[in-house]
TIKE-644288 format. One record per residue (C-alpha): z, x, y; residue number from 1. Coordinates in nm, 3 decimals, always signed. Layout:
<pts>
+---------+---------+---------+------+
:       w :       u :       v : zapa :
+---------+---------+---------+------+
:       Z :       X :       Y :  NUM :
...
+---------+---------+---------+------+
</pts>
This chain:
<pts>
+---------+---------+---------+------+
:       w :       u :       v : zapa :
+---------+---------+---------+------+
:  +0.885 :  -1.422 :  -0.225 :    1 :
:  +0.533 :  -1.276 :  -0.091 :    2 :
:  +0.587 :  -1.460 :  +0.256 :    3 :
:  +0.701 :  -1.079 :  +0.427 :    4 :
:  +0.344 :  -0.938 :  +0.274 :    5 :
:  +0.166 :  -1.263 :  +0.402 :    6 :
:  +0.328 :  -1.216 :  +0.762 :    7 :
:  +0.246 :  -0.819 :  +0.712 :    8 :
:  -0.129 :  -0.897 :  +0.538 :    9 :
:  -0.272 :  -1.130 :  +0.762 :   10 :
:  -0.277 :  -0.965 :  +1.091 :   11 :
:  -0.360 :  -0.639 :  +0.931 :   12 :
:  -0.601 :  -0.726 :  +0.772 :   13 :
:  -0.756 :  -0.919 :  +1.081 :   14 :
:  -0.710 :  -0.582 :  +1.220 :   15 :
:  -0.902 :  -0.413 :  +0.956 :   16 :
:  -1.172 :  -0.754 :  +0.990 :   17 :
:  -1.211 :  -0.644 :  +1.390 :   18 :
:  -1.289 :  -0.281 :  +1.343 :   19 :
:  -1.558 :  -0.353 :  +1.084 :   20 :
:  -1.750 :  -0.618 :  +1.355 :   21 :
:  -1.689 :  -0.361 :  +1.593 :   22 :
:  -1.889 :  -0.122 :  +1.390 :   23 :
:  -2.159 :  -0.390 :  +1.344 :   24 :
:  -2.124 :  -0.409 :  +0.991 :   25 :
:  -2.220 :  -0.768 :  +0.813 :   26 :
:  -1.857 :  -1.011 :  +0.807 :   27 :
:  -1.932 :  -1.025 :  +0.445 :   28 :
:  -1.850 :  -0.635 :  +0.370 :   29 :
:  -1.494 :  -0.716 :  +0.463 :   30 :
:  -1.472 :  -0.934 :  +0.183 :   31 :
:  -1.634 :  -0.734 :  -0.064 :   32 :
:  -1.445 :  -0.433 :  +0.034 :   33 :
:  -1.130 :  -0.626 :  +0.029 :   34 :
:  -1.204 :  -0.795 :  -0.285 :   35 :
:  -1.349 :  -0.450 :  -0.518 :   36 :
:  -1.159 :  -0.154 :  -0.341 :   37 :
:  -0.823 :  -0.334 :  -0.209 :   38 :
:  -0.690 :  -0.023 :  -0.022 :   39 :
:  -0.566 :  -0.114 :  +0.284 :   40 :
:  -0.546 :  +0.252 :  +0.500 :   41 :
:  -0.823 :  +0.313 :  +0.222 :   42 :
:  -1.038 :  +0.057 :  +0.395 :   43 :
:  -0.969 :  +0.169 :  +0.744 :   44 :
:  -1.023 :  +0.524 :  +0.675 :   45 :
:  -1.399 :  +0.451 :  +0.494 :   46 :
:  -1.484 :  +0.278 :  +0.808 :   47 :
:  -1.387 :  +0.576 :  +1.037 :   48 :
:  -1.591 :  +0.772 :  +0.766 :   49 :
:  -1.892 :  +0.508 :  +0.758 :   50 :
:  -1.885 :  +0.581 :  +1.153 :   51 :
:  -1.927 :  +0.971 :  +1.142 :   52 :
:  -2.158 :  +0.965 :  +0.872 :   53 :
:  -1.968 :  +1.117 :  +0.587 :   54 :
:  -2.110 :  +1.230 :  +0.304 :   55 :
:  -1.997 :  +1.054 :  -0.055 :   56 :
:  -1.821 :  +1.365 :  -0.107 :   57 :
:  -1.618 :  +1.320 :  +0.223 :   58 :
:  -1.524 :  +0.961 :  +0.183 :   59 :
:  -1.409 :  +1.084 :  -0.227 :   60 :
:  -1.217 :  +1.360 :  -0.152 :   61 :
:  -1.072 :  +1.178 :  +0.184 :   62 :
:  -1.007 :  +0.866 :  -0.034 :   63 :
:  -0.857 :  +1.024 :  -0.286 :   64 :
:  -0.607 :  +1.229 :  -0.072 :   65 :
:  -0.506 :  +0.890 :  +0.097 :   66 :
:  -0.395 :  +0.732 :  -0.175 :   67 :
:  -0.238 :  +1.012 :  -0.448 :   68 :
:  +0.063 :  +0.812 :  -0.350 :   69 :
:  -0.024 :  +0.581 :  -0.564 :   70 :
:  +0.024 :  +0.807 :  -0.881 :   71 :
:  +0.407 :  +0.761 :  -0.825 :   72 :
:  +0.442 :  +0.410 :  -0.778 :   73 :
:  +0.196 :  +0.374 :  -1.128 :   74 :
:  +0.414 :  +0.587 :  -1.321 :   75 :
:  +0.762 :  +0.400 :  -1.232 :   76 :
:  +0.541 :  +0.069 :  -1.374 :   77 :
:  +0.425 :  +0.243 :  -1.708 :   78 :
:  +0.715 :  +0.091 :  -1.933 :   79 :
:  +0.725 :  -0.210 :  -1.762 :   80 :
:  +0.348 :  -0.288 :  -1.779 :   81 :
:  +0.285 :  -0.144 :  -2.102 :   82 :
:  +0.373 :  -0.440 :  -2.353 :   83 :
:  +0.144 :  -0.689 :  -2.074 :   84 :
:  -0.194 :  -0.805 :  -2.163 :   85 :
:  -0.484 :  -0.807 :  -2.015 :   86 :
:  -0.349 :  -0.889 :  -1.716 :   87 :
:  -0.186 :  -0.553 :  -1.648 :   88 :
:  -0.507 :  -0.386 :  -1.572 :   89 :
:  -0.541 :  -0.601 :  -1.269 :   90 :
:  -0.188 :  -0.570 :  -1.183 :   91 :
:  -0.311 :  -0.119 :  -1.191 :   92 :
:  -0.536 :  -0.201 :  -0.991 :   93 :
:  -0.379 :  -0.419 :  -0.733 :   94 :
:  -0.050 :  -0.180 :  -0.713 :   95 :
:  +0.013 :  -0.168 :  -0.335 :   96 :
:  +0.283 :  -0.037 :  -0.111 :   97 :
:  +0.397 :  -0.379 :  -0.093 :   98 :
:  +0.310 :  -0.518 :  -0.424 :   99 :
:  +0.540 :  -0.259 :  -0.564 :  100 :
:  +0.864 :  -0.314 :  -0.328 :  101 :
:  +0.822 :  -0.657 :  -0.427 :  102 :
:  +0.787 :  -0.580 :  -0.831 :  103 :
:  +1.099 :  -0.337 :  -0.790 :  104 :
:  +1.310 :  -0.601 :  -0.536 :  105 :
:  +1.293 :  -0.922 :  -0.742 :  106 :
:  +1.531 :  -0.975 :  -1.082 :  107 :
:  +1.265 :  -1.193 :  -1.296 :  108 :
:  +1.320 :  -1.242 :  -1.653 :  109 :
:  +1.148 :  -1.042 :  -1.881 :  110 :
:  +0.984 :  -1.309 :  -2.028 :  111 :
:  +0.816 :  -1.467 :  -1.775 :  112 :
:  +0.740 :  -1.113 :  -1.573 :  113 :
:  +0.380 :  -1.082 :  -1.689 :  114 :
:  +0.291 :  -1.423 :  -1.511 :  115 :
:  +0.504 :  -1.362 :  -1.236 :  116 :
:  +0.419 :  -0.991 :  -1.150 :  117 :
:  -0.011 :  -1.092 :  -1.168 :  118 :
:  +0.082 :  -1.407 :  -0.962 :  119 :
:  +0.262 :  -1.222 :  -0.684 :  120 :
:  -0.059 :  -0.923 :  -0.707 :  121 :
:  -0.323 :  -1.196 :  -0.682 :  122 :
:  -0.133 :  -1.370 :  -0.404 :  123 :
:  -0.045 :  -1.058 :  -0.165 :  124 :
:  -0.431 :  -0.942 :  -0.274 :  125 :
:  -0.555 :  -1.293 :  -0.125 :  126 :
:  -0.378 :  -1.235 :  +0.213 :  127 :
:  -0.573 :  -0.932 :  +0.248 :  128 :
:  -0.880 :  -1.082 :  +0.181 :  129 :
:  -0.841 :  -1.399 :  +0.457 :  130 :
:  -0.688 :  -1.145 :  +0.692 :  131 :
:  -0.990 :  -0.940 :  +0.708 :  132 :
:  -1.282 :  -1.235 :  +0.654 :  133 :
:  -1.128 :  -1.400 :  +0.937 :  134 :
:  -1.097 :  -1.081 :  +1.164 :  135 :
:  -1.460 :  -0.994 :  +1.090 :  136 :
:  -1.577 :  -1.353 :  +1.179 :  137 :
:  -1.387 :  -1.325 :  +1.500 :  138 :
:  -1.510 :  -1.029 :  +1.587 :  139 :
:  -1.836 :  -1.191 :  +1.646 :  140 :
:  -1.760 :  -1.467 :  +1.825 :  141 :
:  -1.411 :  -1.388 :  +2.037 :  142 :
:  -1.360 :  -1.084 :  +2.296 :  143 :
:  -0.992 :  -0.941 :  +2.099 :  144 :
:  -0.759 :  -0.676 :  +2.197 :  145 :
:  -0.610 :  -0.595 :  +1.904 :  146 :
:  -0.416 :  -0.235 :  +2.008 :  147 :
:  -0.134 :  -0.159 :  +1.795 :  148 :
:  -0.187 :  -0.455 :  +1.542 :  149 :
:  -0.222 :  -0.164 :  +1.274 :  150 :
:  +0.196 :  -0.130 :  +1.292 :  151 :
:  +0.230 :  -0.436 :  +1.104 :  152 :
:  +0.222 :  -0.283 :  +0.802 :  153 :
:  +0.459 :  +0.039 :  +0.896 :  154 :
:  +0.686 :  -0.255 :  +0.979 :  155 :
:  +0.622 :  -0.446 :  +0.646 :  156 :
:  +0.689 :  -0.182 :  +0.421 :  157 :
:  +1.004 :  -0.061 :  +0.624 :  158 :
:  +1.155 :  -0.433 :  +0.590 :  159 :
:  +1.086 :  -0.415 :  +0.237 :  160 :
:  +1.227 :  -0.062 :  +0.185 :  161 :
:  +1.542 :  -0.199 :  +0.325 :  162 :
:  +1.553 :  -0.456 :  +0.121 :  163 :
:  +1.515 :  -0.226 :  -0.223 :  164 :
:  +1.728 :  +0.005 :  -0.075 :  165 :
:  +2.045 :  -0.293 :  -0.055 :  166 :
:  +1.918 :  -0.428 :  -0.368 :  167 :
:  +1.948 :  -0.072 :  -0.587 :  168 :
:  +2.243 :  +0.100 :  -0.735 :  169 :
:  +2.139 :  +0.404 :  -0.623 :  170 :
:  +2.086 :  +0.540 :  -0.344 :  171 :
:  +2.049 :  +0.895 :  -0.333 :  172 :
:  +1.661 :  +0.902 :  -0.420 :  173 :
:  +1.604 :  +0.701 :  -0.117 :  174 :
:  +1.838 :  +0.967 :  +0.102 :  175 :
:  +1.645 :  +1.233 :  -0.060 :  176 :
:  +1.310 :  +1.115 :  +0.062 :  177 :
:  +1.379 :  +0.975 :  +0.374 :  178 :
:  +1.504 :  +1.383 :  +0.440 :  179 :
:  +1.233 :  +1.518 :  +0.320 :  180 :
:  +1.023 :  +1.278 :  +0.503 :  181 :
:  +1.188 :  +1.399 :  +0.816 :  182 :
:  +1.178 :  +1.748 :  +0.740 :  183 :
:  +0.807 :  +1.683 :  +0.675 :  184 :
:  +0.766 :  +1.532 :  +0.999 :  185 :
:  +0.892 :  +1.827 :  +1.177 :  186 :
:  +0.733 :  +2.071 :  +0.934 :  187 :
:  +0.372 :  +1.987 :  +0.829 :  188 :
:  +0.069 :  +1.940 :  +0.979 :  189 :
:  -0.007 :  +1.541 :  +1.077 :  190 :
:  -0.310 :  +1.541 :  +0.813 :  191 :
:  -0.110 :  +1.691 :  +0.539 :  192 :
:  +0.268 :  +1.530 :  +0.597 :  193 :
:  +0.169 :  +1.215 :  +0.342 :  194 :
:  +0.077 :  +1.383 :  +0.076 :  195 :
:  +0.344 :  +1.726 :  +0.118 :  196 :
:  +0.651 :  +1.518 :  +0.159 :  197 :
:  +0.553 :  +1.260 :  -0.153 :  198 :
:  +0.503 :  +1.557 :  -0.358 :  199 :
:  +0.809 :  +1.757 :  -0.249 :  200 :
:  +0.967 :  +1.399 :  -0.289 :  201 :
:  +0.829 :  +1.370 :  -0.651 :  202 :
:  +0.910 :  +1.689 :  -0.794 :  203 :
:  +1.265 :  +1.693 :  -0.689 :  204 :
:  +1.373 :  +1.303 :  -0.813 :  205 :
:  +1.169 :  +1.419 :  -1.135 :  206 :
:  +1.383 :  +1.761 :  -1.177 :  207 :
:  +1.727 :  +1.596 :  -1.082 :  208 :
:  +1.645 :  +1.264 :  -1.197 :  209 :
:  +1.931 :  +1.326 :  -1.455 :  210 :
:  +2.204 :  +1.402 :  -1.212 :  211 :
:  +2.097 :  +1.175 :  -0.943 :  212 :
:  +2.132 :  +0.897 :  -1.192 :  213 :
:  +2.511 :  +1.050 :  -1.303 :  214 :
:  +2.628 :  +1.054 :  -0.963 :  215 :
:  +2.551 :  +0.750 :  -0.874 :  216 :
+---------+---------+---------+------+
</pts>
C-alpha cells in the first residue's frame, strides 16, 4: 500500500539529495536531515535558507509557516492515535502529506491499526531517507539534470487525493477546499496562498462540519 509514496519518495528525495551536493554540503547531512527533521518542502526550503544565510530566526519563522498545515492533518488523528502506545509519538512526528492520505484511504482493523499505521510511517519515512542519500552521493560523482523532478510529489499527493476522495462518503469538504484553493490561487499573494486557503479551508469545515456531515 506505500508503493505510490515509494514511486513519489524516491525521486524527490534524490531531488532534495542533488540540491544539497550542489550546495557543497557533506552527503551525510541529507541523511541526518532526513532522518531528525523529515519535512520534505521543510528540507528544501532550509537549504534555500542555508544558501542566503538566514538567521535561526528566519529558517523558524519560515519553517514554521511551511508546515502549519500540519496542525490539521494532527487534529483529524487525535482520536485515532490517542489509545496507541508509544508508538504514536513517532507516528506525530512522521505525519506527512502522504502518510496521512494513506492513514485516511486504507480500512484496517482497529486492532491491528497501531502496528499497521507505525509500519506504513517508518516505511514511507525510509523512502525519503534512500531518496535523498542516494541523490547526495550522486551529486558528487554524476553531472544530473534534474529540472522539474520536484513535481513528483504535487503528483503524489494529487493521486492520493483522488483516491480519498472515491474512497469517502462525503464529498463536500473536498469541493469546499478545492474552491477555496482556487479562489486562493486567484486571490492571494504566491507566498501567502498555502497557509490563507488551509485556514479559510479550516475554519469553514470546522463551523459547518455539522451540516456538511447531514447533507451528505
Amino acid at each position: 500500500m506505500t508503493i505510490p509514496v515509494l514511486m513519489g519518495y524516491i525521486p524527490l528525495g534524490m531531488a532534495f539529495g542533488l540540491l544539497l551536493s550542489q550546495l557543497l554540503i557533506p552527503w551525510y547531512y541529507a541523511f541526518f536531515m532526513s532522518l531528525f527533521i523529515f519535512a520534505g518542502a521543510g528540507q528544501f526550503l532550509a537549504l534555500g535558507l542555508f544558501a542566503s544565510q538566514a538567521t535561526i530566526l528566519e529558517i523558524g519563522v519560515a519553517t514554521f509557516l511551511l508546515n502549519l498545515r500540519h496542525t490539521f492533518y494532527g487534529l483529524s488523528m487525535v482520536s485515532t492515535f490517542k489509545n496507541f502506545s508509544w508508538k504514536k509519538h513517532y507516528m506525530i512526528f512522521g505525519l506527512t502529506d502522504e502518510t496521512f492520505a494513506l492513514l485516511k484511504t486504507n480500512d484496517i482493523a482497529d486492532e491491528h491499526k497501531e502496528n499497521a499505521y507505525f509500519i506504513i510511517t517508518a516505511l514511507n519515512q525510509s523512502y525519503w531517507i534512500l531518496g535523498s542519500v542516494i541523490g547526495a552521493v550522486l551529486g558528487n560523482i554524476v553531472p544530473f539534470d534534474y529540472r522539474g523532478i520536484e513535481f513528483s510529489l504535487t503528483a503524489l499527493f494529487v493521486v492520493l487525493s483522488i483516491d480519498l476522495y472515491n474512497k469517502s462518503k462525503l464529498h463536500k469538504p473536498f469541493l469546499i477546499s478545492l474552491i477555496i484553493g482556487l479562489v486562493g490561487m486567484l486571490s492571494f499573494p504566491s507566498s501567502k496562498m498555502l497557509i490563507l486557503s488551509l485556514s479559510i479551508a479550516a475554519i469553514i469545515l470546522i463551523l459547518f462540519k455539522k451540516v456538511l456531515e447531514d447533507g451528505n
